[in-house]
ROMARNU-143577 format. One record per residue (C-alpha): residue in one letter; x, y, z; residue number from 1. Coordinates in steps of 0.02 Angstrom, whole numbers, m for minus. Layout:
// ROMARNU-143577
<r filo="a" east="X" north="Y" up="Z" miro="NUM"/>
...
END
This chain:
// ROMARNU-143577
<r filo="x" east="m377" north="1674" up="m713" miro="1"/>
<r filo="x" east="m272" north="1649" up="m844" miro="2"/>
<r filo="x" east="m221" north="1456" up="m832" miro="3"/>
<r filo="x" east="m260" north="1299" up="m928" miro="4"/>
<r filo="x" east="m290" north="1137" up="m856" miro="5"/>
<r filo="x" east="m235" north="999" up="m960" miro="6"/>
<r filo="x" east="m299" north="802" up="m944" miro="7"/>
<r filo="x" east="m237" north="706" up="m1098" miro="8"/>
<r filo="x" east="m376" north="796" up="m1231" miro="9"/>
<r filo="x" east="m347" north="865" up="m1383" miro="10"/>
<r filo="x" east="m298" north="1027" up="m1397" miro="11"/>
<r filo="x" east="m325" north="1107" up="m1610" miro="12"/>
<r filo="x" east="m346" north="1223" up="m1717" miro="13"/>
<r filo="x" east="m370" north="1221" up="m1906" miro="14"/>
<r filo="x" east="m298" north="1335" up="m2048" miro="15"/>
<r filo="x" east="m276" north="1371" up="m2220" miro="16"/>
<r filo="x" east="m142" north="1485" up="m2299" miro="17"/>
<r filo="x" east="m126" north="1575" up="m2464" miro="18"/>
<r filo="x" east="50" north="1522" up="m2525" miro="19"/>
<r filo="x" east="168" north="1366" up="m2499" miro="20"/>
<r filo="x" east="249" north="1369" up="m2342" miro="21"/>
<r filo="x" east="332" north="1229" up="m2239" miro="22"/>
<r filo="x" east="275" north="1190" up="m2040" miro="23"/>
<r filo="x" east="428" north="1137" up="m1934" miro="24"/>
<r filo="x" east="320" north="1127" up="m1758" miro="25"/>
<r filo="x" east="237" north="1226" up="m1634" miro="26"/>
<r filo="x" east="250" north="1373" up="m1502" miro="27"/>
<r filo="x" east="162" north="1324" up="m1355" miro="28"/>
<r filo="x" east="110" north="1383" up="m1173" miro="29"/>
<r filo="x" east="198" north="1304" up="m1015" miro="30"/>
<r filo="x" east="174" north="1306" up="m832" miro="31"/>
<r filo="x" east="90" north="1477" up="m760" miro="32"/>
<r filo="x" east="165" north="1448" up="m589" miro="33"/>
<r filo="x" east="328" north="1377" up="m578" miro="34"/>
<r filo="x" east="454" north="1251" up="m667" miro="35"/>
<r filo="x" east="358" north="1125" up="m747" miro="36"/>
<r filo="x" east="361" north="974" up="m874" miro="37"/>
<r filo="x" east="219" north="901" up="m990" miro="38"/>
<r filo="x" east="246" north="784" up="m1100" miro="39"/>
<r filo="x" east="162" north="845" up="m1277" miro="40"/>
<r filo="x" east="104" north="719" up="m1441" miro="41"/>
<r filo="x" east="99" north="825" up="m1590" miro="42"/>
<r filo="x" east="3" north="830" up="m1770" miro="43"/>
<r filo="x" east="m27" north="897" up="m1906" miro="44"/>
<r filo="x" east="m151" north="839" up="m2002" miro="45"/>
<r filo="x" east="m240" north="870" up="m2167" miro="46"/>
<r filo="x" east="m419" north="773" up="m2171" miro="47"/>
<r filo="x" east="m400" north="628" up="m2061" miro="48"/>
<r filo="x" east="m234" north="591" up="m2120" miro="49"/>
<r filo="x" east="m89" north="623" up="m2007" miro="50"/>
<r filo="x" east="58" north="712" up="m2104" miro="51"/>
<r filo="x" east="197" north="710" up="m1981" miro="52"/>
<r filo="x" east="189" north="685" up="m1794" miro="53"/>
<r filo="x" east="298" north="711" up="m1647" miro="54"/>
<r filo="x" east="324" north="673" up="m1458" miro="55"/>
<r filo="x" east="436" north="805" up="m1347" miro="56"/>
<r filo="x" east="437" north="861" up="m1175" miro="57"/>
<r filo="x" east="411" north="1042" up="m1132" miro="58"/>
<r filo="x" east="516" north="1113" up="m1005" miro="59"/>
<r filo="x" east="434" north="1266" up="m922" miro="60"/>
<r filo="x" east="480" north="1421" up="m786" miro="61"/>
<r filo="x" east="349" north="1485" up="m778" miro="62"/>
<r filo="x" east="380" north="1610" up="m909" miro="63"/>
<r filo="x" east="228" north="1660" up="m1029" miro="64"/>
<r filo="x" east="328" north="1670" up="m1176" miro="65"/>
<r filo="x" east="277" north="1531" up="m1290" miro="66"/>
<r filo="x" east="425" north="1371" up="m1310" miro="67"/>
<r filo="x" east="423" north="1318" up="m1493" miro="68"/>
<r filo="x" east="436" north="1122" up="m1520" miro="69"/>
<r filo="x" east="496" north="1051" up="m1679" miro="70"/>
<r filo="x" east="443" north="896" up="m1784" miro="71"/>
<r filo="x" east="600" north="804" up="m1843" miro="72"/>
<r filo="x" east="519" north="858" up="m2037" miro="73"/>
<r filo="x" east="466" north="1005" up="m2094" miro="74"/>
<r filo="x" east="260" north="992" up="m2174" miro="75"/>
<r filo="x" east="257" north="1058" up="m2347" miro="76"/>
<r filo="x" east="74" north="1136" up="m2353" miro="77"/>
<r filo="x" east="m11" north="1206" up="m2497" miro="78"/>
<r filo="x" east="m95" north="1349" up="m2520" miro="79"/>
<r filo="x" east="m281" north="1346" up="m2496" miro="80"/>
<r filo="x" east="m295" north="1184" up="m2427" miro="81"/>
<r filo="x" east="m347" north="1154" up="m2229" miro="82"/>
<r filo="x" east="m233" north="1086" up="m2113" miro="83"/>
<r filo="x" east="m272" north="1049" up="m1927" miro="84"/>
<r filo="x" east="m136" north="1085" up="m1796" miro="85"/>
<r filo="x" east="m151" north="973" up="m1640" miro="86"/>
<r filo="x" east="m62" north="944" up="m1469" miro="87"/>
<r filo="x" east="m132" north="827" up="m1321" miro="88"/>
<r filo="x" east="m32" north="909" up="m1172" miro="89"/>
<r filo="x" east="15" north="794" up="m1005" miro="90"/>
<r filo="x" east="71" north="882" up="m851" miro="91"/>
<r filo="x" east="m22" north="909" up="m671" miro="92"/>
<r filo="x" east="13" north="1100" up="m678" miro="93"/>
<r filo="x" east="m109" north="1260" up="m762" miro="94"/>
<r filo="x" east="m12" north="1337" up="m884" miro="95"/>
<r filo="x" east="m29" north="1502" up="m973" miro="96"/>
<r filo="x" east="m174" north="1502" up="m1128" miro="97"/>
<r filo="x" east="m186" north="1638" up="m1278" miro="98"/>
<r filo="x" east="m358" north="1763" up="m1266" miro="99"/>
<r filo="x" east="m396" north="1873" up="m1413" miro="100"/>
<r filo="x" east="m370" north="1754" up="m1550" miro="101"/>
<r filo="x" east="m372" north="1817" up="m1732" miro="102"/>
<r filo="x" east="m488" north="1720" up="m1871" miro="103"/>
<r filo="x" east="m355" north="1813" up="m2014" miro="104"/>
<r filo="x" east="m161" north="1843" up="m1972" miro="105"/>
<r filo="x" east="m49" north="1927" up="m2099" miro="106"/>
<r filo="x" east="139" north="1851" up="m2077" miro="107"/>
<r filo="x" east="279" north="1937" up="m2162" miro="108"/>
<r filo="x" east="407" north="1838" up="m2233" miro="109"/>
<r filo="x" east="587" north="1885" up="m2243" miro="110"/>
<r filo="x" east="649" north="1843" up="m2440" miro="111"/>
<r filo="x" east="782" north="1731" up="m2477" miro="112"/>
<r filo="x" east="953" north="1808" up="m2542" miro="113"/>
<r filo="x" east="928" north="1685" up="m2705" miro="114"/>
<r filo="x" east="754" north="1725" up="m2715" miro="115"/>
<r filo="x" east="736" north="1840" up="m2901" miro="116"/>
<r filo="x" east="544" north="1814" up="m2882" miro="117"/>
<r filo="x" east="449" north="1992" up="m2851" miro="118"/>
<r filo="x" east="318" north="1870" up="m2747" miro="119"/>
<r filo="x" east="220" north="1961" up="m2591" miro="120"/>
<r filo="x" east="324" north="1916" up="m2442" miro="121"/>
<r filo="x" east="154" north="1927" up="m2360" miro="122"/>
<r filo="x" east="90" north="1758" up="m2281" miro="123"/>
<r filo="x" east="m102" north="1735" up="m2244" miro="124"/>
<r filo="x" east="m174" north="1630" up="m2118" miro="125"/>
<r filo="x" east="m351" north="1602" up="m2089" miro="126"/>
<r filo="x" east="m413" north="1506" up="m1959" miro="127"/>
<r filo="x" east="m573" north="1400" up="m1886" miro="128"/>
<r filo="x" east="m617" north="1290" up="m1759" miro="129"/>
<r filo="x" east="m561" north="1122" up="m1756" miro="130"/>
<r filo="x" east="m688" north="982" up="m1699" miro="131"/>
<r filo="x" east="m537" north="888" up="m1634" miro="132"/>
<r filo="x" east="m514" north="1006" up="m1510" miro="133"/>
<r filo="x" east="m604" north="951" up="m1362" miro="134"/>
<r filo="x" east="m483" north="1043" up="m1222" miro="135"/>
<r filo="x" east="m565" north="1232" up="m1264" miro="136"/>
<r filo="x" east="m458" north="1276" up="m1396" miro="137"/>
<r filo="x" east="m495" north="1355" up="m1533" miro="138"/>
<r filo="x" east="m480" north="1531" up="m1642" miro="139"/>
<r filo="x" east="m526" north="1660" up="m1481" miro="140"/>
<r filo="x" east="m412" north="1572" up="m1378" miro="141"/>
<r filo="x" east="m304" north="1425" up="m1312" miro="142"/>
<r filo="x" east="m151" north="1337" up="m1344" miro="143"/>
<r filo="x" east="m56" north="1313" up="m1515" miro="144"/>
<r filo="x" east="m16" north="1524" up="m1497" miro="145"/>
<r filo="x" east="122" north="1493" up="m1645" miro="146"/>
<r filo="x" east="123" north="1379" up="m1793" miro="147"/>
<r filo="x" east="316" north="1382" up="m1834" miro="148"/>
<r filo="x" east="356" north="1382" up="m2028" miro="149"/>
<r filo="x" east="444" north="1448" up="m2158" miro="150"/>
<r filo="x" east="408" north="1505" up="m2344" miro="151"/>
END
């Protein structure tokens, strides 16, 4: 079936990218069978050290489109350099979950009209699995479907 069951663990990912980009929050996965609330704690780390964090509740249809939550500041991250990405989701109902995860995602990036640099407008993600994640998340599958930024 395509549900999640969530019970206060850690739900994460980790990823590195191959240019500067900024992380305002995350697209995430609500209820699966009808209008829903859970209330979500966000990170993002890099190491052990907790670069901004957030609490929000998501407010769900039952739709399977993913809802994007913001943090109140955007997460300057640099190139090469592994961050983790991590919810802990609270709510009594399944919700929806991503299958057919990618280990390498290719982003393009729409150029800013005072941009004069001839930079790739390409973003690269890579991902791997997160040892914080001990819901069943992780780069086949999950939660965290969309890491929101911009370059």
């Amino acid at each position: 079936t395509n549900q999640w069951r969530y019970c206060g663990r850690c739900d994460s990912i980790q990823f590195l990218v191959d240019r500067r980009i900024y992380v305002a929050g995350y697209g995430l996965y609500g209820s699966s069978e009808r209008t829903s609330q859970y209330n979500i704690k966000m990170e993002l780390k890099r190491d052990d050290k907790v670069l901004e964090s957030g609490k929000a509740v998501l407010a769900s249809t039952g739709c399977s489109e993913p809802i994007l939550l913001y943090f109140d500041h955007p997460v300057q991250i640099e190139p090469e350099v592994k961050h983790t990405a991590s919810i802990i989701m609270e709510g009594k109902d399944l919700s929806f979950f991503g299958q057919e995860g990618m280990t390498e995602v290719a982003v393009a990036v729409e150029k800013g009209r005072t941009s004069d640099d001839e930079e790739n407008n390409i973003v690269n993600f890579y991902f791997t699995p997160s040892p914080d994640s001990k819901n069943g998340t992780g780069v086949q599958g999950g939660q965290i479907p969309i890491i929101a930024f911009y370059a």
